[in-house]
N, CA, C and O atoms as a GROMACS GRO file, in nm:
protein
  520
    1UNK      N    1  -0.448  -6.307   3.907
    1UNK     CA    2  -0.361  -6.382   3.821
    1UNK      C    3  -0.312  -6.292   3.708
    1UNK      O    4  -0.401  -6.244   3.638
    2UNK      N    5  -0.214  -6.269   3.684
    2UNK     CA    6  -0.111  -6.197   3.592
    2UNK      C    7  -0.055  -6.306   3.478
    2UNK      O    8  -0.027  -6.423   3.504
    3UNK      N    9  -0.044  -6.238   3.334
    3UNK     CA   10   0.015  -6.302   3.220
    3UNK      C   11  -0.017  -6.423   3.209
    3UNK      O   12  -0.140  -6.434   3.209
    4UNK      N   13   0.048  -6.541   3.198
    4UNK     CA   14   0.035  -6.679   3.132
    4UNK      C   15  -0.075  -6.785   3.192
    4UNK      O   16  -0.116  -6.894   3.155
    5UNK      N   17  -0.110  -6.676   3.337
    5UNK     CA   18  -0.170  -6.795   3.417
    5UNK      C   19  -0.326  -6.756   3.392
    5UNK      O   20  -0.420  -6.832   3.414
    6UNK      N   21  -0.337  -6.611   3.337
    6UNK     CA   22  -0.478  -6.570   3.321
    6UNK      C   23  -0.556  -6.645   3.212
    6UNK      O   24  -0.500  -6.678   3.107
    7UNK      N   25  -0.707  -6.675   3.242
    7UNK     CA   26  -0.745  -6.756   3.140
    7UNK      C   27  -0.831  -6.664   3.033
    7UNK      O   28  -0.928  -6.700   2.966
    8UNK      N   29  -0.739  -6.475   3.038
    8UNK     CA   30  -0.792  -6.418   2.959
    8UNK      C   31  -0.652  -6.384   2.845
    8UNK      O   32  -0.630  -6.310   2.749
    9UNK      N   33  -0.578  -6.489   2.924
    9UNK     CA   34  -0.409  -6.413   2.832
    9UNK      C   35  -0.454  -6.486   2.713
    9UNK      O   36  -0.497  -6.599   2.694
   10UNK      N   37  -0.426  -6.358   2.621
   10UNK     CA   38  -0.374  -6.414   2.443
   10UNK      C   39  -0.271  -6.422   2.415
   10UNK      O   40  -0.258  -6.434   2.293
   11UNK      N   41  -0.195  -6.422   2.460
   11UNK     CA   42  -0.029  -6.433   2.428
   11UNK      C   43   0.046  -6.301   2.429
   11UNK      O   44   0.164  -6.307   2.392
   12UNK      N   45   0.009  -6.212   2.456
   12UNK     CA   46   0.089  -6.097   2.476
   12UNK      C   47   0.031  -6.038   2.356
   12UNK      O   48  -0.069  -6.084   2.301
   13UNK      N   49   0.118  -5.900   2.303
   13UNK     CA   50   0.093  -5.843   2.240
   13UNK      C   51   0.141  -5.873   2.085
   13UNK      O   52   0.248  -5.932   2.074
   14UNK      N   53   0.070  -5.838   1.968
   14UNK     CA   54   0.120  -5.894   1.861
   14UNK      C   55   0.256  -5.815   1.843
   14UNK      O   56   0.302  -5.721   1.908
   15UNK      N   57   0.310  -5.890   1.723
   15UNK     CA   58   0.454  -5.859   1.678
   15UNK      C   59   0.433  -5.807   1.455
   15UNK      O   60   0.367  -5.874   1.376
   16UNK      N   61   0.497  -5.703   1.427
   16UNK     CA   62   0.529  -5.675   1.348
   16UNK      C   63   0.504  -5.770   1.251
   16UNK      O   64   0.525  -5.879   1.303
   17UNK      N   65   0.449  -5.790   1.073
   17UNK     CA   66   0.454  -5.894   1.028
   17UNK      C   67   0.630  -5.872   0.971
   17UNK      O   68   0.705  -5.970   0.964
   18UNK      N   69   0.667  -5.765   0.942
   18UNK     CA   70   0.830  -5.752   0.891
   18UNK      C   71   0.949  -5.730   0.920
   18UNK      O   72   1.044  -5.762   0.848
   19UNK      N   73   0.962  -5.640   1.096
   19UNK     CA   74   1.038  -5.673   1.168
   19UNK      C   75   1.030  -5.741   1.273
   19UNK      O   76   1.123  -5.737   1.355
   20UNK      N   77   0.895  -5.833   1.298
   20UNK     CA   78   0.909  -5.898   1.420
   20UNK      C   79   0.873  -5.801   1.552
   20UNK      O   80   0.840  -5.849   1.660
   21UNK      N   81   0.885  -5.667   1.528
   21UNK     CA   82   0.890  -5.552   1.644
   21UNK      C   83   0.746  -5.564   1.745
   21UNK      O   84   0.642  -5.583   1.681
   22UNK      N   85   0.737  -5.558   1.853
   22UNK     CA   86   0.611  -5.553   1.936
   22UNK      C   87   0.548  -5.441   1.973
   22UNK      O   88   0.594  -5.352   2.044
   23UNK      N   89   0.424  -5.448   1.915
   23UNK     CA   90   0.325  -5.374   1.835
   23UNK      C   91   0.286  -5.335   1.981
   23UNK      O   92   0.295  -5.404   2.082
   24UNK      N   93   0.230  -5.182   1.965
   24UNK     CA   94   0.163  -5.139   2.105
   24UNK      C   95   0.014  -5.154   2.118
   24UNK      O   96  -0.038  -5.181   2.226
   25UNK      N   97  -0.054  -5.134   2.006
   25UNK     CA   98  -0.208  -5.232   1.975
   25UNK      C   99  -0.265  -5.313   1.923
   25UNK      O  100  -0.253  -5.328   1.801
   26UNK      N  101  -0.328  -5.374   1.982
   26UNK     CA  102  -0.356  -5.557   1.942
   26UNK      C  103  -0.371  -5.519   1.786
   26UNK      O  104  -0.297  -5.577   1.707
   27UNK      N  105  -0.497  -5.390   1.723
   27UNK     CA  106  -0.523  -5.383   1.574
   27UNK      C  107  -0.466  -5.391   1.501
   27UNK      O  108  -0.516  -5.401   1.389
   28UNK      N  109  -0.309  -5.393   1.520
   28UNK     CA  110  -0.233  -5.359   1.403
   28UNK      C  111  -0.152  -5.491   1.359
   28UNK      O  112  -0.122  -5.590   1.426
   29UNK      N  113  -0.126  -5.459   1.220
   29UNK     CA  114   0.014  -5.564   1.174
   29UNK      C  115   0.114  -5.524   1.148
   29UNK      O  116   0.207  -5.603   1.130
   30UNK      N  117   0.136  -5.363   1.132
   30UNK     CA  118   0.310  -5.341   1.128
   30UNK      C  119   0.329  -5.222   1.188
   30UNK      O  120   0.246  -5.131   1.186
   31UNK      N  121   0.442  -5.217   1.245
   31UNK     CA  122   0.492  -5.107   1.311
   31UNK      C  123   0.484  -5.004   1.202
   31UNK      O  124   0.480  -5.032   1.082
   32UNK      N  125   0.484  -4.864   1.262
   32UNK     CA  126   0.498  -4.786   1.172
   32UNK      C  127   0.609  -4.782   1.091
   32UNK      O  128   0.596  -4.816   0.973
   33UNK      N  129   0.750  -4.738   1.146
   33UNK     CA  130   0.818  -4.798   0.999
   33UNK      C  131   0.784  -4.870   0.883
   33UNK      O  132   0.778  -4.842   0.763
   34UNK      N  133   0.768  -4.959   0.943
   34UNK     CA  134   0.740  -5.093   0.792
   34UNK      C  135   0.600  -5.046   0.762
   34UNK      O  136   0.605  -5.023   0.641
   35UNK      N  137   0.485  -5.021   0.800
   35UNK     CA  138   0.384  -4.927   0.764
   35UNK      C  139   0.407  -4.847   0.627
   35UNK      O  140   0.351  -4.869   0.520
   36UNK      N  141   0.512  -4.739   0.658
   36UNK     CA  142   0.542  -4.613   0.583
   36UNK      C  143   0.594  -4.678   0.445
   36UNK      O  144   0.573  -4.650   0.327
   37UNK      N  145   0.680  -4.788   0.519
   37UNK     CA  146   0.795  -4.856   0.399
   37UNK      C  147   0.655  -4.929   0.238
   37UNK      O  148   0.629  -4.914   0.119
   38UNK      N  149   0.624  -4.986   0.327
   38UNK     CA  150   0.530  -5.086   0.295
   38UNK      C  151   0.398  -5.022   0.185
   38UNK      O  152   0.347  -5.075   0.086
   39UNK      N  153   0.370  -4.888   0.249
   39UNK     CA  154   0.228  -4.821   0.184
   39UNK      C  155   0.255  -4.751   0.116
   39UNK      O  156   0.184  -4.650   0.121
   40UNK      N  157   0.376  -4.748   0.000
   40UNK     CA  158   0.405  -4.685  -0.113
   40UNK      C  159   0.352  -4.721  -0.209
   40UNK      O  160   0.324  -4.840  -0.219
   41UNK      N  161   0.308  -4.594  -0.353
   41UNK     CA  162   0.299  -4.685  -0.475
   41UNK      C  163   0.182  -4.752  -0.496
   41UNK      O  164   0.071  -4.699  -0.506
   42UNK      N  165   0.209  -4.874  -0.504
   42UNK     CA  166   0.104  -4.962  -0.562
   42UNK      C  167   0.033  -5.021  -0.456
   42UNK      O  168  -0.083  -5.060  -0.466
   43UNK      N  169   0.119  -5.030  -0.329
   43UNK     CA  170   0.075  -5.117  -0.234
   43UNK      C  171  -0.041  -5.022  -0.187
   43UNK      O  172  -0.140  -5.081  -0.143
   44UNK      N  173  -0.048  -4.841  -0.188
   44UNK     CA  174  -0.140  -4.759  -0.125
   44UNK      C  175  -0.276  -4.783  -0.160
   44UNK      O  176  -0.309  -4.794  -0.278
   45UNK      N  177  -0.356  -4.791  -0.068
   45UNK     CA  178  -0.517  -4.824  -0.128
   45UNK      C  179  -0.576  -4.755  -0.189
   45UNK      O  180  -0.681  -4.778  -0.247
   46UNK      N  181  -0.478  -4.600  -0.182
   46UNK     CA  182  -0.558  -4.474  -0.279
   46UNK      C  183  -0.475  -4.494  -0.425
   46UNK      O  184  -0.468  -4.397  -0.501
   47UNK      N  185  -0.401  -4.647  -0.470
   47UNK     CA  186  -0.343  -4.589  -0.578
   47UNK      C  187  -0.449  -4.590  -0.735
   47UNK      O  188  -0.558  -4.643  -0.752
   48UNK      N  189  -0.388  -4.533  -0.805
   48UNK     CA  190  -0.523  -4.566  -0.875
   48UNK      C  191  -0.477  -4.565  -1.052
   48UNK      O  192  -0.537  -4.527  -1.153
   49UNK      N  193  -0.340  -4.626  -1.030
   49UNK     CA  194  -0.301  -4.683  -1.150
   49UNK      C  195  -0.226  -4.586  -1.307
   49UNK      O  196  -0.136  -4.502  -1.313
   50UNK      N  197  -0.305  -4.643  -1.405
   50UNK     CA  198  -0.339  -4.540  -1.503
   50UNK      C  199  -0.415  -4.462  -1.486
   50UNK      O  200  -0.375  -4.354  -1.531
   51UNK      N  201  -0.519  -4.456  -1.437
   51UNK     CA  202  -0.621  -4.357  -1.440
   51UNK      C  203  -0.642  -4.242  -1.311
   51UNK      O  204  -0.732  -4.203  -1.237
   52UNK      N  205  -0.494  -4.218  -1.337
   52UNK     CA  206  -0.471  -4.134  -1.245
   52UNK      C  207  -0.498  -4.006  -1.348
   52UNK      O  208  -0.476  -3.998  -1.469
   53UNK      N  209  -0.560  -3.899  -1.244
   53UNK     CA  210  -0.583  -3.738  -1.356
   53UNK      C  211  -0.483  -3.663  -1.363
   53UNK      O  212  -0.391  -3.684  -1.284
   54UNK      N  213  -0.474  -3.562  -1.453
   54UNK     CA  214  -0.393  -3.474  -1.503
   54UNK      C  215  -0.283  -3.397  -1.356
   54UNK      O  216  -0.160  -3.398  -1.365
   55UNK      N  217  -0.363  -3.333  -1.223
   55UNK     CA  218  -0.274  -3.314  -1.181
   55UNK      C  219  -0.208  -3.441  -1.079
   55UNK      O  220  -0.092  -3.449  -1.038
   56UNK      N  221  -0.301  -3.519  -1.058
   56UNK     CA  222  -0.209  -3.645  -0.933
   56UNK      C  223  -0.085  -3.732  -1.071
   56UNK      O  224   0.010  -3.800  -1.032
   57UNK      N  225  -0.108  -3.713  -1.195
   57UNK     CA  226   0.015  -3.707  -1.273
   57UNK      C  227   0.158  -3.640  -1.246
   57UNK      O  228   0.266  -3.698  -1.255
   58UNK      N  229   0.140  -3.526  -1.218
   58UNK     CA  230   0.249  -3.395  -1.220
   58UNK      C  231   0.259  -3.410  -1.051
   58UNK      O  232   0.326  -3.322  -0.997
   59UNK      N  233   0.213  -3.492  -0.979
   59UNK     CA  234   0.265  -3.473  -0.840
   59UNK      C  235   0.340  -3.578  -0.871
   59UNK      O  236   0.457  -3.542  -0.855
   60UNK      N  237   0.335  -3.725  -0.920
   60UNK     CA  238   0.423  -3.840  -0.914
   60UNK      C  239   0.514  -3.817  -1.032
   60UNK      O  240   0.588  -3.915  -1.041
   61UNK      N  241   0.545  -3.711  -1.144
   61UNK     CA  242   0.622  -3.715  -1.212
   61UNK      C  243   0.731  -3.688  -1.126
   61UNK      O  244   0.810  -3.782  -1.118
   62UNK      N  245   0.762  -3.576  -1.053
   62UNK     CA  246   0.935  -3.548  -0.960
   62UNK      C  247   0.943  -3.630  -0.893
   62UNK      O  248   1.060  -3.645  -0.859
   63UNK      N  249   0.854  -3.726  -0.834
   63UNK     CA  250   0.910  -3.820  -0.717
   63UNK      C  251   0.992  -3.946  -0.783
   63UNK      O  252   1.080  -4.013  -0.729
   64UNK      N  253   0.918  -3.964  -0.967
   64UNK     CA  254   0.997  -4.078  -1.011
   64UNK      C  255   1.108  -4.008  -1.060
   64UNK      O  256   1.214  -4.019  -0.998
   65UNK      N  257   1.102  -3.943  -1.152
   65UNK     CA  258   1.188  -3.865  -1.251
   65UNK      C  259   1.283  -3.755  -1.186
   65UNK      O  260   1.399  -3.745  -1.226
   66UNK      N  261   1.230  -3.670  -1.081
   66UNK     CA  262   1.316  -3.564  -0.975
   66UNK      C  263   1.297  -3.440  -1.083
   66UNK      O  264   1.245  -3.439  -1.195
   67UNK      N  265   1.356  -3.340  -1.008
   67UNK     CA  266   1.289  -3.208  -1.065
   67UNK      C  267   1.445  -3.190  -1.176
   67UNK      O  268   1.567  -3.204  -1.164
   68UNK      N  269   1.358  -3.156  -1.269
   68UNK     CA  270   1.456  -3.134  -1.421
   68UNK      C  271   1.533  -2.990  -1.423
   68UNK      O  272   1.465  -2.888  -1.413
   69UNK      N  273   1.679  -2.980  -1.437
   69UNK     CA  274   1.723  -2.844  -1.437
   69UNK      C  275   1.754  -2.832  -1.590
   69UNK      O  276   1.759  -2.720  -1.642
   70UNK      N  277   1.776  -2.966  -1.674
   70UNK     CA  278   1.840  -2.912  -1.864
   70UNK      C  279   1.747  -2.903  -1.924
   70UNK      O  280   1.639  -2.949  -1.886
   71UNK      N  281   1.769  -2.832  -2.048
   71UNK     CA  282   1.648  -2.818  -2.175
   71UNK      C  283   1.728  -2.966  -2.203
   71UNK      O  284   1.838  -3.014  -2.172
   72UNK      N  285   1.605  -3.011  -2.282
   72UNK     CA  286   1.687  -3.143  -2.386
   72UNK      C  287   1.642  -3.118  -2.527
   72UNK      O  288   1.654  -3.200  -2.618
   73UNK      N  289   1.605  -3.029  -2.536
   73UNK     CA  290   1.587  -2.946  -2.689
   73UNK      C  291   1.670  -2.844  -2.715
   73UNK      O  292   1.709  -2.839  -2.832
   74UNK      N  293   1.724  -2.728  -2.613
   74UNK     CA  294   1.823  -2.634  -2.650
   74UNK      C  295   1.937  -2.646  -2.521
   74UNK      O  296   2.019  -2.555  -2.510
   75UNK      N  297   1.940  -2.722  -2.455
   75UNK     CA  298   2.037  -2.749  -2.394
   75UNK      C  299   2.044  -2.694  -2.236
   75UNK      O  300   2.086  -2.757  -2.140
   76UNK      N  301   1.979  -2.526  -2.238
   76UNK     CA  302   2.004  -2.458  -2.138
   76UNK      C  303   1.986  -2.504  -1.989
   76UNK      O  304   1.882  -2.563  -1.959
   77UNK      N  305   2.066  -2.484  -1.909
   77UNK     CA  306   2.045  -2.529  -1.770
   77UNK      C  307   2.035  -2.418  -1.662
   77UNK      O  308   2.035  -2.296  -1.681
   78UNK      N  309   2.029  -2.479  -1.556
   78UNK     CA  310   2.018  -2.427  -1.421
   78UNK      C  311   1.902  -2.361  -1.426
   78UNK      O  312   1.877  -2.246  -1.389
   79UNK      N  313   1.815  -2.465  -1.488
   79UNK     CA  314   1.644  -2.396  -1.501
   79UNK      C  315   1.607  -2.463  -1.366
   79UNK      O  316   1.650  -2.566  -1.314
   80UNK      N  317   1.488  -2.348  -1.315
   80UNK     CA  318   1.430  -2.386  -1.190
   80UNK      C  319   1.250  -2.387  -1.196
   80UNK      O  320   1.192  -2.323  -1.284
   81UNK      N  321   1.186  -2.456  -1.106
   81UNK     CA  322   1.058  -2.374  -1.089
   81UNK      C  323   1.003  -2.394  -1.256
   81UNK      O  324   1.031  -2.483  -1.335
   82UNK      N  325   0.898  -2.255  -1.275
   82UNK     CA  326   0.850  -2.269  -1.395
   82UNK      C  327   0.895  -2.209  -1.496
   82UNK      O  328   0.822  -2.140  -1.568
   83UNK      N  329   1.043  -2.231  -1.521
   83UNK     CA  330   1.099  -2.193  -1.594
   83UNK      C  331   1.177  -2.379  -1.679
   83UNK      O  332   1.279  -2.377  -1.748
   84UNK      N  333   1.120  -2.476  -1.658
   84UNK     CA  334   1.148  -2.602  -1.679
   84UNK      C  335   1.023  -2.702  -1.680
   84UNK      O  336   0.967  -2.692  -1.571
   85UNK      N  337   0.951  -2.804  -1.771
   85UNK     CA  338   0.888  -2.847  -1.741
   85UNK      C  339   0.922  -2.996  -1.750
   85UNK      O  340   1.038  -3.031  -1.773
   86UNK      N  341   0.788  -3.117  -1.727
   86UNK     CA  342   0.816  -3.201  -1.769
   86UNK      C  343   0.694  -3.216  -1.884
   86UNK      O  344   0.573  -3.217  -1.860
   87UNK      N  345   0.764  -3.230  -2.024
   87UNK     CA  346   0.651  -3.224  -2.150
   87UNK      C  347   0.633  -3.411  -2.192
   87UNK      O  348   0.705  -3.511  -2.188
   88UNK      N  349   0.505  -3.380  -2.227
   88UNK     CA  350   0.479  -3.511  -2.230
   88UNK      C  351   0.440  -3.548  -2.401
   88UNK      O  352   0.344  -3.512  -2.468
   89UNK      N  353   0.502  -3.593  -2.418
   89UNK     CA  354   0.521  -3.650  -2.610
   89UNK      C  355   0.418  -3.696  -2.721
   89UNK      O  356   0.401  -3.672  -2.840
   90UNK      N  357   0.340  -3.795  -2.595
   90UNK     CA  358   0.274  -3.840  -2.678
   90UNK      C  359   0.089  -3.770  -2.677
   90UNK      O  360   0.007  -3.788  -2.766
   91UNK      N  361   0.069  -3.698  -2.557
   91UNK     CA  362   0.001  -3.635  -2.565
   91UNK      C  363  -0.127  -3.696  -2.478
   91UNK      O  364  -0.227  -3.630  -2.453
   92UNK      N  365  -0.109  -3.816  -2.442
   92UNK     CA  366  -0.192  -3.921  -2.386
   92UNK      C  367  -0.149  -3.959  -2.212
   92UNK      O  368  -0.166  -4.069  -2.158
   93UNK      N  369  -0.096  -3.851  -2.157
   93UNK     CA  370  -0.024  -3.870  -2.028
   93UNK      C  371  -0.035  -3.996  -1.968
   93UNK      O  372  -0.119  -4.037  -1.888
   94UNK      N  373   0.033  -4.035  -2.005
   94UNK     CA  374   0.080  -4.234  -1.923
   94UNK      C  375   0.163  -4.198  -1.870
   94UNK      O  376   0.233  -4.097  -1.884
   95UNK      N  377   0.163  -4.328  -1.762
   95UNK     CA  378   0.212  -4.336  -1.649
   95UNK      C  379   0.382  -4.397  -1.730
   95UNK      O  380   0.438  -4.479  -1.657
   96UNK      N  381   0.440  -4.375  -1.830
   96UNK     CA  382   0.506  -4.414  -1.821
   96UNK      C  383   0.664  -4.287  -1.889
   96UNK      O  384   0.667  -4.215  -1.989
   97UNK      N  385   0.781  -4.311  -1.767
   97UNK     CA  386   0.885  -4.234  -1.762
   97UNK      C  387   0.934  -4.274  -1.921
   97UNK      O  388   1.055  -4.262  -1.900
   98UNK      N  389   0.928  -4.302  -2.025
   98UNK     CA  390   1.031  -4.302  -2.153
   98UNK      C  391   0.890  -4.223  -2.225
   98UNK      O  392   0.884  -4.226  -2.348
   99UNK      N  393   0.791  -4.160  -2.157
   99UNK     CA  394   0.653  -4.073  -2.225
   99UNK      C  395   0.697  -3.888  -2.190
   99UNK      O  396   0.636  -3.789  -2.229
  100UNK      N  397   0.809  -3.896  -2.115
  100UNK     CA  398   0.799  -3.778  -2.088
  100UNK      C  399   0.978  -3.723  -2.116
  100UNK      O  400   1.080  -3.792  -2.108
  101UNK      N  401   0.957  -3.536  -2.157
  101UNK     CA  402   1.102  -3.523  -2.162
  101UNK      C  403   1.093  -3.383  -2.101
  101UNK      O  404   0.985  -3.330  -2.076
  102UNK      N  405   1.227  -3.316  -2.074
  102UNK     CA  406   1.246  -3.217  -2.014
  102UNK      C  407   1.275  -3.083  -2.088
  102UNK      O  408   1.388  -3.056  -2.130
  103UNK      N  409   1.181  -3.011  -2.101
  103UNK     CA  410   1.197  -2.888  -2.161
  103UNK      C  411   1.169  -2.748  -2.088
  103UNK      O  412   1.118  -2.736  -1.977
  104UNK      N  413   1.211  -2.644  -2.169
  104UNK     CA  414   1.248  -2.515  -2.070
  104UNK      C  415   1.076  -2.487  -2.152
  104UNK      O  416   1.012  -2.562  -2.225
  105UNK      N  417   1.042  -2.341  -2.100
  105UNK     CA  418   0.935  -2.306  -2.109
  105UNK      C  419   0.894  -2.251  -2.244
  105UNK      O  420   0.781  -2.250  -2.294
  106UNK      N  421   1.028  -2.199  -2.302
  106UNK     CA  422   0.974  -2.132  -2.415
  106UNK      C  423   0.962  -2.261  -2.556
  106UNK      O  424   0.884  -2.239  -2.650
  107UNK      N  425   1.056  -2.401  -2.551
  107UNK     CA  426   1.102  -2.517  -2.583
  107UNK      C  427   0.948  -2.596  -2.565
  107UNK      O  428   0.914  -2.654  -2.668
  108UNK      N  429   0.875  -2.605  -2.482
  108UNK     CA  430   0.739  -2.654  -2.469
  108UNK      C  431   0.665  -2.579  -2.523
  108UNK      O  432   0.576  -2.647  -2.573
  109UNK      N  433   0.649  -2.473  -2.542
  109UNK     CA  434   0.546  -2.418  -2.602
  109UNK      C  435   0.538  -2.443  -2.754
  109UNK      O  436   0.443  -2.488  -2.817
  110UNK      N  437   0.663  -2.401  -2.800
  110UNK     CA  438   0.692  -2.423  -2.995
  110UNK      C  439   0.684  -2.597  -2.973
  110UNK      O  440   0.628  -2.650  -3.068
  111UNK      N  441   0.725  -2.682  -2.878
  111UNK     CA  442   0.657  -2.808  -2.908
  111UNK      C  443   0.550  -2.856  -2.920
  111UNK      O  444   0.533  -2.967  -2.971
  112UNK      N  445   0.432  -2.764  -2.864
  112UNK     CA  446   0.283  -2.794  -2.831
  112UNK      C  447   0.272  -2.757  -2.946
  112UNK      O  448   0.244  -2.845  -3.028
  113UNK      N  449   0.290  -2.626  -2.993
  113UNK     CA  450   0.270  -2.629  -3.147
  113UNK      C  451   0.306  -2.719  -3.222
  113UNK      O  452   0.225  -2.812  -3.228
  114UNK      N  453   0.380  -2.728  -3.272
  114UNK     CA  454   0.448  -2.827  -3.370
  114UNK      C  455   0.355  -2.935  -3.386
  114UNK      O  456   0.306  -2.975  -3.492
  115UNK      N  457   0.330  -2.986  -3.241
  115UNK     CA  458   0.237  -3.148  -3.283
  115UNK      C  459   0.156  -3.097  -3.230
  115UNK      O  460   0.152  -3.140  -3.115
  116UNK      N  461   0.057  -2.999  -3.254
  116UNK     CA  462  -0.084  -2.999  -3.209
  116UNK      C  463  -0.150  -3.018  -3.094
  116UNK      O  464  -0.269  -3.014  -3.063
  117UNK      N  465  -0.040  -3.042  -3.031
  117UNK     CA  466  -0.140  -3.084  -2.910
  117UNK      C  467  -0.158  -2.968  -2.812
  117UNK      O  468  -0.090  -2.868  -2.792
  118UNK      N  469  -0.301  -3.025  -2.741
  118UNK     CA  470  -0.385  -2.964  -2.679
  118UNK      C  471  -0.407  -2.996  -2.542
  118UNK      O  472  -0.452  -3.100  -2.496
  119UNK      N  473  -0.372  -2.902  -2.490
  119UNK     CA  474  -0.371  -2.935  -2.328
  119UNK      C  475  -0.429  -2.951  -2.273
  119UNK      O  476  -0.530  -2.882  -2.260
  120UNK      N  477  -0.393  -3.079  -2.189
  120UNK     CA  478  -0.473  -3.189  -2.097
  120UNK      C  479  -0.584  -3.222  -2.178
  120UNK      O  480  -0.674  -3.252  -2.100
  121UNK      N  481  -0.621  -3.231  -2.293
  121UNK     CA  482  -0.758  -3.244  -2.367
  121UNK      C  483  -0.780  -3.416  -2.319
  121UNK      O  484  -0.891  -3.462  -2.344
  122UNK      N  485  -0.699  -3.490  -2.266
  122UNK     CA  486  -0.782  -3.604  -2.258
  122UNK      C  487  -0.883  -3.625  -2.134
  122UNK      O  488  -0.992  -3.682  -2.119
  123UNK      N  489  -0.818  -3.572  -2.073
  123UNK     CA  490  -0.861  -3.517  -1.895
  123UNK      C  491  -1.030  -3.436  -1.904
  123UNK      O  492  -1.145  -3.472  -1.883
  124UNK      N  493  -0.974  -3.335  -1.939
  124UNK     CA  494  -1.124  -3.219  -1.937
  124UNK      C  495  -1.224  -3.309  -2.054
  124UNK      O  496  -1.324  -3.366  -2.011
  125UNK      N  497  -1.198  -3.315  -2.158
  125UNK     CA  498  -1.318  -3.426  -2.228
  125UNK      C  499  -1.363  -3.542  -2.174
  125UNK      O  500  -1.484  -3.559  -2.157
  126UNK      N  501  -1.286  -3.620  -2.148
  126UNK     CA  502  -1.349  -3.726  -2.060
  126UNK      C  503  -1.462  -3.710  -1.942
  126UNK      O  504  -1.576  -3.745  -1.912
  127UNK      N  505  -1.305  -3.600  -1.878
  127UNK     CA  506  -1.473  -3.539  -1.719
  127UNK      C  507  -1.592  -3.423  -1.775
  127UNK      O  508  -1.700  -3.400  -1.721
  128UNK      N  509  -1.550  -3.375  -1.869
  128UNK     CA  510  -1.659  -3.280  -1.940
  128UNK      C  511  -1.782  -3.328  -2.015
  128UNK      O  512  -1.901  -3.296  -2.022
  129UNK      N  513  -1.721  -3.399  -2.056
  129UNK     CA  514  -1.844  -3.493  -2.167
  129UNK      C  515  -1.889  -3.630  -2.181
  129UNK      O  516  -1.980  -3.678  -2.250
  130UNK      N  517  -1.815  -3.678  -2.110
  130UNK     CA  518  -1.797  -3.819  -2.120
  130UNK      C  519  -1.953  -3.901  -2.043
  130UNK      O  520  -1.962  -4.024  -2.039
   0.00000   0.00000   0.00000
């Protein structure tokens, strides 16, 4: 006995919860597409919010913000690479894009001066001493 008449049929194979698409193993709920679409961000089980560290910071800064070519302190462009950064203001690296601005290399440095701040110090104290 084949398909509908078997009294082991479950109904065929499942279907996609977002396109409806028919799934090739019973385990799953979304096709890969909607998978990929779907497991961005916040929805990822590895996300981990604010308390994300100093460098999984600087990996999600270009994906929101994109890679910076102007100074926004002296203007200069067609900066590439590490000759451009993204400087962060308040000194407390949050997750948030109006916390960060775009400066050339020599423009970040006389800024670190200026306000004192100390790099990544919230990061290394916390895991250092904390």
């Amino acid at each position: 006995m084949l398909g509908e008449n078997n009294p082991c049929w479950r109904g065929g194979m499942p279907k996609c919860k977002d396109c409806k698409k028919e799934l090739p193993f019973r385990y799953r709920t979304r096709c890969n597409n909607c998978y990929r679409k779907f497991n961005k961000g916040e929805n990822n089980p590895n996300w981990l919010g604010d308390k994300v560290d100093y460098f999984g910071l600087h990996v999600w800064l270009p994906k929101v913000l994109g890679r910076p070519t102007t100074c926004e302190e002296c203007g200069r462009t067609g900066l590439k690479g590490h000759q451009i950064h993204w400087a962060n203001r308040s000194g407390n690296y949050l997750r948030n894009v109006l916390d960060w601005i775009r400066l050339c290399a020599k423009c970040h440095k006389l800024y670190d001066k200026t306000y004192n701040v100390k790099r990544h110090s919230r990061f290394f104290i916390e895991k250092n001493y904390a």
